[in-house]
N, C-alpha and C positions, 0 to 999 in steps of 0.2 A: 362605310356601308358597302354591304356588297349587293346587288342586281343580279337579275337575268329574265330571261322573256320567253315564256313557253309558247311553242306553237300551235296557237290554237284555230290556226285557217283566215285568221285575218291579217291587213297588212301588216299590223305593225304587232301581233301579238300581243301576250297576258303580261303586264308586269309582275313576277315575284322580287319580294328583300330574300337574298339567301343567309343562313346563318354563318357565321366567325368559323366554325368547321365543316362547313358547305354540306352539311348533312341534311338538312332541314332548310323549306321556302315556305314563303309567308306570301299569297295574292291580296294586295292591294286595292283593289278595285276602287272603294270608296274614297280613296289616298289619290289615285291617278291609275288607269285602264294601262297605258303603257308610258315605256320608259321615255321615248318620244317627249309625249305630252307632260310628261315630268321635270324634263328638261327645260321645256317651257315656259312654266311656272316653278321651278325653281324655290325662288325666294317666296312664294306662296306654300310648297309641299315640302319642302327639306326639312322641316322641324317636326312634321308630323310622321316622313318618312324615318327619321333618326330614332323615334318614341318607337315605334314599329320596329324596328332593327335593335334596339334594346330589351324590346319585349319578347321578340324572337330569341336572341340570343340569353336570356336568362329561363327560356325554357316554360313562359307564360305565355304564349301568343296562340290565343284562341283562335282553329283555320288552318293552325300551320299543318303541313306536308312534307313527305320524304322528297327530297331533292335530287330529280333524275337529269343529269346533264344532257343525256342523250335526246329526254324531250324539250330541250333548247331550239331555237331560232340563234341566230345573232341576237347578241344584248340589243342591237338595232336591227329590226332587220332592211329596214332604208333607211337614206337618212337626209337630210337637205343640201349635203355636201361631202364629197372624200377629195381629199388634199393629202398626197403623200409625197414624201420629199425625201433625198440622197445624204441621212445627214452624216452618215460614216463613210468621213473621207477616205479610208484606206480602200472600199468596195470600187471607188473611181476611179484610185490611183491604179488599184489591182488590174482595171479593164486595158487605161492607158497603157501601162505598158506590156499588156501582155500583146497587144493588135497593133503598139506603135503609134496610136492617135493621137493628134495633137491638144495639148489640155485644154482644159472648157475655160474661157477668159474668167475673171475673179471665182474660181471653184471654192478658194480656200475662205472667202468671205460674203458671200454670198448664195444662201442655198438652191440648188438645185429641186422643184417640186413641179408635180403633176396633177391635172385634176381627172380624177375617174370616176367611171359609173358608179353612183351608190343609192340604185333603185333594187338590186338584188342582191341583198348579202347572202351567203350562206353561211350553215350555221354548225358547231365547232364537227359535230359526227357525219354531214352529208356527205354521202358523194357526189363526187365533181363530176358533171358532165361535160367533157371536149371532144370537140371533133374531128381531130385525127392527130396521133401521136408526132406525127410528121411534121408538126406544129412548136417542137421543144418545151415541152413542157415540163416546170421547175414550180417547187414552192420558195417563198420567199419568207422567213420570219423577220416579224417586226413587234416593236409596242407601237401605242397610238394612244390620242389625249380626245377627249370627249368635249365639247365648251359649251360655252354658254353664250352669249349675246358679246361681241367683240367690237369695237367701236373702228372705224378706218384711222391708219395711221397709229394704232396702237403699239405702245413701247412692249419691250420684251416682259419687263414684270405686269404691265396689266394685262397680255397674253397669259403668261403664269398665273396671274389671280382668276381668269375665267377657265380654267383648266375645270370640270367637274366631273371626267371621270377616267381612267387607264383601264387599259384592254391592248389584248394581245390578240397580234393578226398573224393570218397566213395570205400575203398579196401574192395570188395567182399571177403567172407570167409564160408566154406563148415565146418565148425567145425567135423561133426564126420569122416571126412577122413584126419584131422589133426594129430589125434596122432600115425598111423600107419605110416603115410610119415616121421612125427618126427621120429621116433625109429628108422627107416631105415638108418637115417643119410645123404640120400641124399638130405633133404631139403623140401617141399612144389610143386607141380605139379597139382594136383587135387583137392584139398584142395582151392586151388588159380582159382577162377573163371576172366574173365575180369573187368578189373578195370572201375570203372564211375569216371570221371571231371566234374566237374562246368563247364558253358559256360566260361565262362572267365580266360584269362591267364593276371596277371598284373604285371608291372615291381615297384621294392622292394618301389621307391619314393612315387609310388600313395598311401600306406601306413602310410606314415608321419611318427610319434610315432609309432604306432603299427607294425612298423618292425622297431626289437631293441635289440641287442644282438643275433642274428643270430635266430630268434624267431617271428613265428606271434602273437604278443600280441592281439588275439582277442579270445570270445568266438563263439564255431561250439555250435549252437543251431541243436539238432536232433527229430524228430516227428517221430514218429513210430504210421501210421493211426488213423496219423490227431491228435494224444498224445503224451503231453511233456514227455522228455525221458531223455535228459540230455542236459548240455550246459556248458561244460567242458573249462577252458580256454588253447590254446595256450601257453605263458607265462608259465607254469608249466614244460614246456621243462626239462628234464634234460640234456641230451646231442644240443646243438645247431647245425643249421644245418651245418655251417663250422664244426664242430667235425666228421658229419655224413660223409662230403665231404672227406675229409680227411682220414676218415677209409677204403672208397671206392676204395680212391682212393691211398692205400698204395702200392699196389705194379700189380697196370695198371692205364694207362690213360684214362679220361671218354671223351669220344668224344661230340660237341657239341649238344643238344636237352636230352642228359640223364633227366631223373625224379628221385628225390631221395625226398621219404615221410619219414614224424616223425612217421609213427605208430598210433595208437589209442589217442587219445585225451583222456587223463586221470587225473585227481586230487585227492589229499587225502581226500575233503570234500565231505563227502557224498550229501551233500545239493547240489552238483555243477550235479547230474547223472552221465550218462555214454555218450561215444559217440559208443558204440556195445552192442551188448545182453550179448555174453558171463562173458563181465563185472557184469553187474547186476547180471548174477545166482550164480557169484561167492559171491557176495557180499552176496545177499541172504543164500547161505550158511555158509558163515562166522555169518552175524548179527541174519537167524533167523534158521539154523539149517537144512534147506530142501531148495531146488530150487525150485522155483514156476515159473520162464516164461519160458516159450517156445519159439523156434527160428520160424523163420516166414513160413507160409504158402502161396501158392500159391495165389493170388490175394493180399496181404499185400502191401502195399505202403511208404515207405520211406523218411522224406524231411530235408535235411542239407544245414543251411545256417551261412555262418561265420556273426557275428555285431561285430562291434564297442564296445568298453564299454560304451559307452554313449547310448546305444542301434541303434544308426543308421542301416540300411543295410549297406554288406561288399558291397567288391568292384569286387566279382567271381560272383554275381549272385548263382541261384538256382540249389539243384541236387533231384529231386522229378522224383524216380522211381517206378515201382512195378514188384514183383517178378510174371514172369509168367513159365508154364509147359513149354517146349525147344521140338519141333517136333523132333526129332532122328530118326537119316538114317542111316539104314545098324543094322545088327548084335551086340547087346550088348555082351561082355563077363557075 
């Protein structure tokens, strides 16, 4: 099944089923008001949602609509948790030695995750508001798993069986106010701007092959105004999402709608790019000795979209934002 949630002024927005060639959505109302409360009840609506998404998709669904990404929200637009985690070891390796820092103790067996704001999503067309470019600001692609009810101490495949739904992110990142919240120890705050979604939330089937080993086997093609930038594949996972599920959830239970992302999309071959800036300048530094790009400026525009290996489009739809200046009210420190 594929999702998505129009903005219609309330928290958590309208749930539509979009159709198999995202041309057409179907509002649900009587089924479940949003995707949220869907997630919920779960095992109460999934049957009647599936009936709905078959009746849609054969071109009988009494209601249905043309299907405008653009009046999207996030398939969430909050949610009761974001958990994102480092799980492409080469993005870490890449930082180690580019700055000479000493490795993180069990990197290689043990994931690296964060917990972030996810009271404000943005949604795949908004623009970004930040408050000053001086701030290094980078997009980040990633995928990320949608769940359902997770029990504490849960093994890697009963992670994997509450998986119910994949979505593709763009994790905002403030790079120079990163290494002072690092050092602190308390983690990420300001550094972490709101997160963007792809229109689309889809359940792991609609995938086929390409979800396979707790992994989206596709590459996130990224454009940095309107220039190829990288197209990193998926598949290079090193930690799989049941690993990520699992870490999270060793010693509390994840309630259902949690979002848990893989981190940056990253690969050992240079020829594949990057899916963030800060990639690149470390690369830069590693291969030619000096950084040469610079993190985005104010009017800069962004566009991530997962394919297929066979190049098809994925099945999230577009996240094509641009970074704009943030109006600020009240008193800066």
């Amino acid at each position: 099944m594929k999702f998505a949630t129009l903005n219609d002024g309330t928290l958590d927005g309208a749930l539509v089923i979009v159709s198999r060639d995202m041309r057409r959505a179907l509002p649900v109302p009587h089924i479940s008001r949003s995707l949220l409360n869907a997630l919920r009840r779960w095992d109460s609506v999934s049957a009647a949602l599936e009936k709905a998404y078959r009746t849609l998709n054969d071109g009988e669904a009494s209601g249905a609509i043309g299907f405008d990404p653009q009046a999207c929200s996030a398939p969430l637009p909050r949610a009761p948790q974001w958990l994102d985690a480092s799980a492409f070891l080469n993005h870490g390796r890449l930082m180690e030695q580019a700055f000479n820092t000493p490795p993180i103790p069990q990197f290689n067996t043990v994931p690296v995750m964060y917990q972030g704001a996810s009271d404000d999503f943005l949604g795949p067309y908004q623009d970004v508001p930040l408050p000053s470019a001086a701030d290094g600001i980078d997009f980040e692609g990633e995928f990320g798993v949608v769940l359902g009810p997770v029990a504490m101490g849960a093994t890697s495949q009963q992670g994997l069986d509450a998986v119910r739904l994949l979505v593709q992110i763009n994790d905002w990142s403030l790079r120079a106010l990163g290494p002072h919240e690092m050092q602190t120890g308390f983690g990420f705050l300001q550094a972490k701007p709101s997160t963007s979604f792809a229109p689309i939330a889809v359940t792991p089937d609609e995938l086929g092959t390409a979800w396979r080993e707790g992994r989206v086997q596709m590459r996130l093609h990224v454009q940095w105004n309107d220039d190829r930038f990288g197209e990193p594949h998926g598949g290079e996972m090193n930690f799989s999402f049941g690993q990520l599920i699992a870490h999270a959830a060793r010693t509390r239970r994840l309630t259902a709608g949690t979002i848990v992302g893989s981190g940056t999309v990253s690969n050992q071959a240079r020829s594949a790019g990057s899916a963030c800036i800060a990639e690149r300048r470390v690369i830069e530094k590693i291969d030619l000795g000096e950084i040469r790009t610079g993190f985005m400026q104010f009017g800069d525009r962004v566009r991530i979209q997962a394919r297929y290996d066979d190049g098809r489009d994925g099945p999230f739809g577009v996240i094509e934002q641009r970074v704009v200046q943030a109006q600020l009210t009240g008193v800066q420190p």
